[in-house]
C-alpha angles and dihedrals in degrees: 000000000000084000101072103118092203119160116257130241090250097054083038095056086032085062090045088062100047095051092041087060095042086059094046095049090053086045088059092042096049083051097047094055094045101055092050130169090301089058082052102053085050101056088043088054088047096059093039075052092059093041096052091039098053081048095053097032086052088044093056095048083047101056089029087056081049114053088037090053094028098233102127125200089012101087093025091063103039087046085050097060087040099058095043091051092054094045086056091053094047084057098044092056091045088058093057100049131109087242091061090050096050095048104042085037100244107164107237118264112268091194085111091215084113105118106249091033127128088251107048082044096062099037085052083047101041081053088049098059084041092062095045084051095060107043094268081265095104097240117122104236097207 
């Protein structure tokens, strides 16, 4: 009975892993080559597109508060620089989204200060027991 060479739960689970990774890996290499450089013109056009649109959407109420209160250039020009500031920011948080990683093939981040990820997890849980420890009151009892 002490014979039985079984696998344990931790090869077993050791094996898991390494089949789990193999897969994801193919599953990132499938969609690589999927989304190809033409995924990839086309995200780039996508975010040139929603530049050039707050500009001109910022140039037209502009001119349109303008001509309606008659101060021209004031509202043409402070419209102008909105509008380019938020299409910046529109660019800037194309550029960090998962769609621009997937598209341009960045790896995701393995820092684990995502929310919802195992580290940030742990670190919310471990100050959880420390605050039934002290009382919840957030004084270290010793």
């Amino acid at each position: 009975m002490g014979d039985d060479r079984s696998p344990t739960s931790s090869d077993q689970l050791r094996d898991f892993k390494e089949r789990l990774n193999r897969a994801q890996a193919s599953i990132r290499e499938r969609d690589r080559e999927a989304y190809g450089s033409s995924s990839a013109y086309s995200f780039g056009l996508r975010i040139a597109t929603e530049l050039v649109v707050a500009i001109a959407v910022g140039f037209g109420a502009g001119w349109g508060l303008d001509l309606w209160l008659g101060t021209k250039p004031w509202f043409l020009v402070l419209f102008i620089v909105l509008g380019a500031v938020a299409g910046i920011l529109n660019v800037v948080r194309a550029a960090h989204s998962a769609e621009a990683r997937r598209h341009l093939g960045i790896a995701e981040s393995t820092s684990g200060d995502e929310p919802g990820s195992d580290r940030m997890e742990r670190s919310r849980k471990a100050r959880g027991r420390q605050g039934q420890e002290d009382g919840g009151n957030g004084e270290r009892t010793g």
